[in-house]
C-alpha positions as CSV (number, residue, x, y, z in Angstrom):
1,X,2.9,-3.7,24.3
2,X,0.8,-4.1,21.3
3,X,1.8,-6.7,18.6
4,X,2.3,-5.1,15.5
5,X,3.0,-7.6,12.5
6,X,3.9,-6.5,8.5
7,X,1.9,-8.8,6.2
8,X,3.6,-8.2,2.7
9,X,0.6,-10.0,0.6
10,X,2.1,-11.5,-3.0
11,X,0.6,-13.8,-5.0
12,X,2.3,-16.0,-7.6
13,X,-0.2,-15.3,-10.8
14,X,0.6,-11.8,-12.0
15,X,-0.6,-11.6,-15.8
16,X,1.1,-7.8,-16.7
17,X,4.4,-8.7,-15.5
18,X,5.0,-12.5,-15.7
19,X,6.4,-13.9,-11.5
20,X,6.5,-10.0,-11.4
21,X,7.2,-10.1,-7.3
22,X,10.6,-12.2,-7.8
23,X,11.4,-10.4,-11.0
24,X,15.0,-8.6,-10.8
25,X,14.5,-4.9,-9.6
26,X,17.8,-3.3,-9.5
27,X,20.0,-6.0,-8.2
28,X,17.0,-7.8,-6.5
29,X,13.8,-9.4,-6.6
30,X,11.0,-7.2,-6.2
31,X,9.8,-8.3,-3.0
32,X,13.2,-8.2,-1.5
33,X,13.2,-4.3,-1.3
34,X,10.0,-4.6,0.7
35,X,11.4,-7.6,2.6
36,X,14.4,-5.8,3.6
37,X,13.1,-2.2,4.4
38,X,10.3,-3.8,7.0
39,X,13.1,-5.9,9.0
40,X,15.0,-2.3,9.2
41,X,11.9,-1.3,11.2
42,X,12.3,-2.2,15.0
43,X,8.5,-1.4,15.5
44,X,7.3,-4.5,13.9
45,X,7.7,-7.8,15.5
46,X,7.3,-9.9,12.8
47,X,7.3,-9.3,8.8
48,X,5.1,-12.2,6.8
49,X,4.8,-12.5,3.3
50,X,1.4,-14.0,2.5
51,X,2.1,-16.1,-0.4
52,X,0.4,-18.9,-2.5
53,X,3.4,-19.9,-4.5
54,X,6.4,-22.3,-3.5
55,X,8.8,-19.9,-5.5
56,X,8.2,-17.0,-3.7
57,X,7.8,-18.6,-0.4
58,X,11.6,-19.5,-1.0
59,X,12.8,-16.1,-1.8
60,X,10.9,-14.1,1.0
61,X,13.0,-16.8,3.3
62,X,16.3,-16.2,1.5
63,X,15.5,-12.3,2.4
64,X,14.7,-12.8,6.1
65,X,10.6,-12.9,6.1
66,X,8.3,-15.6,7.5
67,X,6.2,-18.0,5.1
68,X,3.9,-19.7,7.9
69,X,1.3,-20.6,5.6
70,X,0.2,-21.0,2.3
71,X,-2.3,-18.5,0.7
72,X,-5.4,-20.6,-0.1
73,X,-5.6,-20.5,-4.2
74,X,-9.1,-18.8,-3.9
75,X,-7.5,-15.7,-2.4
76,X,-4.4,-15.4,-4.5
77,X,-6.8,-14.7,-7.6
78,X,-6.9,-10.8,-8.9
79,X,-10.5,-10.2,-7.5
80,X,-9.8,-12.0,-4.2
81,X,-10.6,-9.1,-1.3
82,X,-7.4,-8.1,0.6
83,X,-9.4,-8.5,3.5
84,X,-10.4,-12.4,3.6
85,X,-6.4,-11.9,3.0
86,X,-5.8,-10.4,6.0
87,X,-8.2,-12.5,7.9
88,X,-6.9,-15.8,6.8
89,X,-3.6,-15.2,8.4
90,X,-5.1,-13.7,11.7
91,X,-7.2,-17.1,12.0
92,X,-4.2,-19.2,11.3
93,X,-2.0,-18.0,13.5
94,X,-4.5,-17.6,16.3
95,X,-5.2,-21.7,15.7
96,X,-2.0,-22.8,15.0
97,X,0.5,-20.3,17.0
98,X,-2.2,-18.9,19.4
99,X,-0.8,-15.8,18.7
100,X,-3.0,-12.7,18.8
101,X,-1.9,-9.6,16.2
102,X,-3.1,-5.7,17.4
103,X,-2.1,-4.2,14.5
104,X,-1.5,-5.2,11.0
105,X,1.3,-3.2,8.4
106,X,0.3,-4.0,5.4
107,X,2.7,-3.8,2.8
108,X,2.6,-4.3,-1.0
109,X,6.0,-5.0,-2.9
110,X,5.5,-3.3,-6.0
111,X,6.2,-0.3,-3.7
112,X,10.2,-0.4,-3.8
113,X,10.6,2.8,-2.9
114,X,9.2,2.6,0.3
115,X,11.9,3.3,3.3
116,X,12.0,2.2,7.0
117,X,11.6,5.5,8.5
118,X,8.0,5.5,6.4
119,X,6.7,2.6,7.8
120,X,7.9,3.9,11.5
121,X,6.1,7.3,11.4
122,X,2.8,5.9,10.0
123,X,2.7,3.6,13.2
124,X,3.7,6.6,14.9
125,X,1.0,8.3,13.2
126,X,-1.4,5.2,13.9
127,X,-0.8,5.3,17.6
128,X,-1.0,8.9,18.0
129,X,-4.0,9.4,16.7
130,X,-5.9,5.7,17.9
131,X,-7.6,5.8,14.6
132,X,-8.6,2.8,13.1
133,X,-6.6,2.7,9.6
134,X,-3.7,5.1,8.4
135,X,-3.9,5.5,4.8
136,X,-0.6,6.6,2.8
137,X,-0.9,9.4,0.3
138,X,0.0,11.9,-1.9
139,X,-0.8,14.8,-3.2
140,X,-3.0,15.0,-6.3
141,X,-1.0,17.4,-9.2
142,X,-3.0,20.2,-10.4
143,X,-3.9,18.3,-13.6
144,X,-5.3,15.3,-11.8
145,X,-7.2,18.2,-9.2
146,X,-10.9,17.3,-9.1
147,X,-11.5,21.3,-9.7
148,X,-9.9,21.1,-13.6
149,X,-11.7,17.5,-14.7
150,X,-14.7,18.4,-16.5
151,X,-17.3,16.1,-17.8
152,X,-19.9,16.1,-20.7
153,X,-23.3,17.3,-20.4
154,X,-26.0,17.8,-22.9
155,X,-25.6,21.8,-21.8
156,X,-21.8,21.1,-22.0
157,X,-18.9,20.5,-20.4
158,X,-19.1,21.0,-16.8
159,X,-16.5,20.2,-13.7
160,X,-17.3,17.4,-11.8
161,X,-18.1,20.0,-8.9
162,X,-20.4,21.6,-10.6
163,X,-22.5,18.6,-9.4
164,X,-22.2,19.9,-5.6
165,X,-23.2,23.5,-6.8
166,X,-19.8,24.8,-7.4
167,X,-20.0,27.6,-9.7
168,X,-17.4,27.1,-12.6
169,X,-17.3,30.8,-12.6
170,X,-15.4,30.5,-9.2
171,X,-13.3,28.0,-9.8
172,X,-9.4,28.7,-9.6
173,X,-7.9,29.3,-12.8
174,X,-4.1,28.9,-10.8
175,X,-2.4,25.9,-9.9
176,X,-1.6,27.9,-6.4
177,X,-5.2,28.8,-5.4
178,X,-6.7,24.7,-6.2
179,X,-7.3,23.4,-3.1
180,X,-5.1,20.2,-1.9
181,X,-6.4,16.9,-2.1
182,X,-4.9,13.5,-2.2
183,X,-4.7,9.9,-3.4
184,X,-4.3,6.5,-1.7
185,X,-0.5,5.9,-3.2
186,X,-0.9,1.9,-1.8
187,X,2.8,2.6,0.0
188,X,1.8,1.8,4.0
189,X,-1.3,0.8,5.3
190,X,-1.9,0.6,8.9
191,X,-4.9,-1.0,10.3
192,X,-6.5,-2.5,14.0
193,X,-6.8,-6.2,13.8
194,X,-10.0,-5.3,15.1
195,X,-11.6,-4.1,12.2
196,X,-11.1,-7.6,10.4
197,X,-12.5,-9.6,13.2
198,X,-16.3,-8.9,12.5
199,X,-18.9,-10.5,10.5
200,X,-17.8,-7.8,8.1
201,X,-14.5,-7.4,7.7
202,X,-13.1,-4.1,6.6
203,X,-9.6,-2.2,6.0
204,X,-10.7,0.9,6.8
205,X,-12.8,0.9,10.3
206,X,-14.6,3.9,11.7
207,X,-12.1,6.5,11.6
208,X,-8.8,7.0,9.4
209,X,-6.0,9.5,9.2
210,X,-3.8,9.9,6.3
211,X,0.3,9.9,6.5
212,X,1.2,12.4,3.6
213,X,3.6,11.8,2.0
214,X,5.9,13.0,-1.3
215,X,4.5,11.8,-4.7
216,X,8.2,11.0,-5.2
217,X,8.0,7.6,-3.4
218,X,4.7,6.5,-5.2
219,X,5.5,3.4,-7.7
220,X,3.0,1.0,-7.8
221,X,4.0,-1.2,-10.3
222,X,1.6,-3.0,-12.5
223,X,2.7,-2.7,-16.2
224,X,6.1,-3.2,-18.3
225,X,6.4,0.6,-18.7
226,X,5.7,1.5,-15.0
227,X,8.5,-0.8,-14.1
228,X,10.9,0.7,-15.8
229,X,10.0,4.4,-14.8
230,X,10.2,3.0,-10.8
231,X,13.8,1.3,-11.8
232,X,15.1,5.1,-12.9
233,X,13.0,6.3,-10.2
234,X,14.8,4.1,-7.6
235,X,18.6,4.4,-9.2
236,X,18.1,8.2,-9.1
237,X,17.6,7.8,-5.2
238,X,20.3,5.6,-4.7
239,X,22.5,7.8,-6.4
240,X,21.3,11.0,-5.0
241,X,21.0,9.1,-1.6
242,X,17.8,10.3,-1.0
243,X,15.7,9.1,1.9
């Protein structure tokens, strides 16, 4: 049986949102909702919020989560690399719990939207497929398609395609013939252990499958106004009970 652990990574100094992670988000602080929907999933063994900030560390408890450590300061800052993140909490609790992790769920809490039955069909997904990383994501609209951006040239505008010899004569004019492509929606990540344990630690590894999922879901909430569109996001699902 493979150890597969949720690391819910949330540092204390968030500048657009002031203590944004134990800010009240319908009824709850933010990183409840994450909190709660991983301990629904009977995949994971454990669920560990990775945390440099005593306030925090005391509501992820309250909710059920682990706090076995403390974040170093140096990698709860806004350019620290998620993966010294990751690797941090491997180390420790290979030294100081000898316990060895196969497979790391990585989930962020300004994702509220997130539900159990996500998290349990990307590991499905993950262990289907023996990839290295499962990526979450959504599909791009048709204004965000890479086929309708257009940049400036000195001979005019042209689509960002038109650098890999697409003719802009042939490309779709409808929404139905675009092509489908997709976006990272930062919702689930699942990733080998493995692939942090080298002398260069990465997220992705060699090979990576993507769990699509609806756009409906996607709330990553980093601004004032993108909190509350994810509140009436999140009371519209509660009220239409959708999962």
């Amino acid at each position: 049986m493979k150890k597969i652990i949720a690391i819910i990574p949330a540092r204390g100094g968030s500048k657009g949102i002031p203590e944004k992670n134990i800010k009240n988000f319908c009824g709850k602080p933010l990183i409840a909702w994450a909190i709660e929907t991983a301990l629904k999933n009977k995949r994971l063994d454990r669920v560990i919020v990775s945390t440099d900030d005593k306030k925090i560390a005391r509501i992820a408890r309250k909710y059920g989560a682990e706090t076995p450590f403390t974040q170093p300061a140096e990698l709860a800052q806004p350019s620290s690399r998620m993966e010294q993140v990751f690797v941090y909490a491997l180390r420790w609790l290979k030294k100081n719990e000898n316990y060895d992790v196969d497979i790391i769920v990585w989930l962020q809490p300004t994702s509220p939207l997130r539900q159990s039955h996500h998290i349990d069909e990307a590991t499905e997904l993950f262990l289907k497929k023996k990839c290295d990383a499962i990526i979450s994501a959504s599909e791009l609209p048709a204004s965000h398609n890479p086929y309708w951006i257009y940049k400036e040239s000195k001979a005019g505008y042209k689509t960002l395609f038109n650098a890999m010899d697409q003719n802009i004569k042939d490309i779709p004019a409808r929404r139905q013939l675009l092509p489908k492509y997709y976006f990272m929606n930062n919702i689930i990540f699942v990733m080998r252990a493995e692939n942090l344990t080298g002398a260069h630690p990465t997220l992705f590894g060699k090979t990576q499958q993507l769990y699509k999922m609806s756009d409906f879901y996607d709330a990553d909430i980093n601004t004032p106004e993108e909190w509350l569109w994810a509140e009436n996001k999140f009371r519209r699902m509660i009220k239409q009970k959708i999962k």
